[in-house]
C-alpha positions in Angstrom: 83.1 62.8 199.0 83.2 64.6 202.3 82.0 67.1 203.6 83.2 70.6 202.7 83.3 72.0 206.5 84.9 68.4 207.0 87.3 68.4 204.5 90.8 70.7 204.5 91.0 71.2 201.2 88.1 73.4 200.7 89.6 75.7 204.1 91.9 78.1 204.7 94.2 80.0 207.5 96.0 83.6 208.1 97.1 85.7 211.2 97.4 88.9 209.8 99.4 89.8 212.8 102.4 87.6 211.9 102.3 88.2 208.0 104.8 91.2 208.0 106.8 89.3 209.9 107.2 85.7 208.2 111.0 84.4 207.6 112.4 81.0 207.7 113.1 81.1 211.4 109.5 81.8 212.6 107.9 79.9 210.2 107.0 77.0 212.1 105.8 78.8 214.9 103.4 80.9 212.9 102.0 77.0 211.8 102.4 75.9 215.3 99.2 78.8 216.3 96.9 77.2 218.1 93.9 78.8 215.5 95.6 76.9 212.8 93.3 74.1 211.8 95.6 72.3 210.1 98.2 71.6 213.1 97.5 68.7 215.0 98.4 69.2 219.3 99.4 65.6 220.1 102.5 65.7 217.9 106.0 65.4 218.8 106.4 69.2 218.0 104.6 70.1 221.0 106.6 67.9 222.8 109.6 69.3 222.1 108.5 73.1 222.1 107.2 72.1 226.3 110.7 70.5 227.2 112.2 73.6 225.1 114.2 71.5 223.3 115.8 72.0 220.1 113.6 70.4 216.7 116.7 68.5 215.7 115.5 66.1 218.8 113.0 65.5 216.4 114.9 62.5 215.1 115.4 60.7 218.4 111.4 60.1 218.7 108.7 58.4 216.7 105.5 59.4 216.4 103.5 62.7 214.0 106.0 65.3 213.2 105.4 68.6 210.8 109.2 70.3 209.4 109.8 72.6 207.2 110.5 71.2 203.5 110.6 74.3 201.5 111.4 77.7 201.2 111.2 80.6 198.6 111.8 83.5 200.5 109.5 85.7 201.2 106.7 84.2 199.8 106.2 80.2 199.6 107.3 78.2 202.6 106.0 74.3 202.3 105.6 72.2 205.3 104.9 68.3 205.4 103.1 66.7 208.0 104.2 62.9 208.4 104.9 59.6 211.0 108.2 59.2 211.6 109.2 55.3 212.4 113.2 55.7 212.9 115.9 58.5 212.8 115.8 57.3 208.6 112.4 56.0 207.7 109.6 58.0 207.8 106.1 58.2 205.7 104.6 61.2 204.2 100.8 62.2 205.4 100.4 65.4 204.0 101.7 68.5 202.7 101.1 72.5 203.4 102.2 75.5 201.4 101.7 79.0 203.1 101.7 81.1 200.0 101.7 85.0 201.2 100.8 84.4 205.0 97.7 81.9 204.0 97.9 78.5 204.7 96.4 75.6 202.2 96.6 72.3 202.2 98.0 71.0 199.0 95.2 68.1 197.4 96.7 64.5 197.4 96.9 62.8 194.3 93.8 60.7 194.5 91.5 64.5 195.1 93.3 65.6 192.3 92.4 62.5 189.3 88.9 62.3 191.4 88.7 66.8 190.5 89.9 65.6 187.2 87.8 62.8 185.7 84.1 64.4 187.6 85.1 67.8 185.1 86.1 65.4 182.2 82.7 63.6 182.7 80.7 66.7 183.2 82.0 68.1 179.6 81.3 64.5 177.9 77.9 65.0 179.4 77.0 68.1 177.8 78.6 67.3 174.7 76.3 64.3 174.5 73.5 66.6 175.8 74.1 68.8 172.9 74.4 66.6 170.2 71.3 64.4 170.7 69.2 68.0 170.2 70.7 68.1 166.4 69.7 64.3 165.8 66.9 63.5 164.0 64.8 60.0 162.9 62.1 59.3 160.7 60.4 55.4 160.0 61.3 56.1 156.5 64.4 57.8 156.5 66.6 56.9 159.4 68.7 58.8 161.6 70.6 62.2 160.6 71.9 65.0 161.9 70.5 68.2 161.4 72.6 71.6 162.4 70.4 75.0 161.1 70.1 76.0 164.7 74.0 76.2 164.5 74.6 77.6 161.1 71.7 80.2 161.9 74.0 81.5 165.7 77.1 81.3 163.4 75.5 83.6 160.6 74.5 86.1 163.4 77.8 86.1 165.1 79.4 86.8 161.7 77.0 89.3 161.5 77.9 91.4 164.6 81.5 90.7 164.1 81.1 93.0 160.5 79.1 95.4 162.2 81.4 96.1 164.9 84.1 95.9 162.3 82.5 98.7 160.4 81.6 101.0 163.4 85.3 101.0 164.0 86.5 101.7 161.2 83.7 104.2 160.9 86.1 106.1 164.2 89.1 105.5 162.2 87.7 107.5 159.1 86.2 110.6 161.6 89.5 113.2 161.7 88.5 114.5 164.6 85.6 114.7 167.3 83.3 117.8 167.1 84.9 119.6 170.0 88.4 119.7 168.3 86.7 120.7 165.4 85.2 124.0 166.7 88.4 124.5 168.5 90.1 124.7 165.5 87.9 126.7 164.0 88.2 129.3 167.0 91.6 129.2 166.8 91.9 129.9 163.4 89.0 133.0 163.3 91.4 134.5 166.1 94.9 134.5 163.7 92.6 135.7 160.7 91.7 138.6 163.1 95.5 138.9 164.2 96.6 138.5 160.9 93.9 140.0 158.2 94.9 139.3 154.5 95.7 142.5 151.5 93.7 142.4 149.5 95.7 143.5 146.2 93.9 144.6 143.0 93.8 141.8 140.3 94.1 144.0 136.4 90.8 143.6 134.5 90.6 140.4 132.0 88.2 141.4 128.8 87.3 137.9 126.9 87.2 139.7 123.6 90.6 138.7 121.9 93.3 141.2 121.5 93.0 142.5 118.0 96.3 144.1 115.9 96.3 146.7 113.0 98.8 145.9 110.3 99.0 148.8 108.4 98.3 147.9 104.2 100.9 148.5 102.0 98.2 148.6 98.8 95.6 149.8 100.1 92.3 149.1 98.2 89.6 151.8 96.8 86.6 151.5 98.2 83.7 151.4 95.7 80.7 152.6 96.2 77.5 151.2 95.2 74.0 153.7 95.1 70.6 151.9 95.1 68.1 154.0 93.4 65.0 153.8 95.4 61.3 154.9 94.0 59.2 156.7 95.4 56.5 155.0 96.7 53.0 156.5 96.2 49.6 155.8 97.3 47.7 155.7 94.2 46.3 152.4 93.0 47.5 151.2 89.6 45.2 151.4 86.2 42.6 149.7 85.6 42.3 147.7 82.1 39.7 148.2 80.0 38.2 145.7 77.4 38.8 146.0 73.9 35.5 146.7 71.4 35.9 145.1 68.5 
């Protein structure tokens, strides 16, 4: 591969001056700079741009030519450089997109497999690089594969996954942060002052049951019943004496 301070792919070119200004008719002229590393002097365009000529003259010569191929106003205008043998036959060399004011140069197709398969061997390399750290042999036993390390990172990134899960729904459950909470409560001290509530007298509840009198239509006679009572005295009883016989 070449060098990157060699190589156009890896460069790049603007005039900030002539950005506002870019259309279809100016174009070429703004690639024509003589900054722009990607123009090459000895081309036919410079031929015709001394004599003042117009680019259809183009045509009539042979040699290195850039035109315009594209355009996709106001942003993309594409421009191939290439060697033109006849007024008919001519063979492409390279092409250039000016996307926004900055010119690239697009990658041919032989940068672009060469990009691809260095990647696609770089992966295969560190997929091969990862799985010979989970193989395993013994004398005995043979080759196997063993994958704890993996199961263990798995486990742990289920692990934070559940936690994060449960810290947001944590937020969700939470009705409010603990400034709206004392502004509520602020606002609603100040309409309990505004507004204060009667208080009205609730009657007295006794928990004994309400009792009725039915008057008796046979009433009964009472009886009454006299305890006689003696009185009690402090003497000691008699004593018994012995019979003599």
């Amino acid at each position: 591969m070449c060098d990157s301070k060699d190589n156009l792919l890896w460069i790049s070119w603007h005039d900030s001056a002539w950005i506002p200004i870019l259309n279809p008719t100016n174009v070429m002229d703004y690639f024509q700079s003589t900054t722009n590393p990607f123009y090459d002097r000895t081309c036919n365009n410079e031929i015709v741009k001394m004599q003042r000529l117009n680019m259809e003259h183009l045509n009539n010569l042979t040699g290195l030519e850039y035109m315009l191929l594209h355009v996709q106003e106001p942003i993309l205008y594409v421009i191939r450089k290439q060697h033109r043998h006849s007024a008919t036959v001519v063979t492409p060399l390279a092409d250039f997109y000016i996307i926004a004011g900055v010119v690239y140069q697009a990658p041919d197709l032989g940068s672009v497999i060469n990009s691809r398969i260095s990647t696609t061997v770089n992966h295969l390399q560190g997929a091969f690089d990862e799985a010979r750290n989970y193989s395993r042999y013994h004398p005995s036993k043979g080759y196997w594969w063993e994958f704890k390390e993996s199961e263990s990172k798995e486990q742990e990134e289920e692990t934070k996954k559940s936690q994060k899960k449960s810290s947001k729904d944590k937020a969700k459950e939470e009705s409010g942060s603990m400034f709206q909470r004392q502004r509520v409560n602020i606002l609603l001290n100040d309409l309990a002052k505004k507004f204060p509530s009667k208080n009205n007298p609730f009657p007295a509840v006794s928990n004994q049951p309400e009792t009725k009198l039915v008057p008796e239509e046979n009433p009964k006679q009472e009886i009454k019943v006299e305890v006689k009572t003696e009185p009690v005295t402090s003497k000691p009883p008699p004593e018994k004496k012995p019979r003599l016989l």
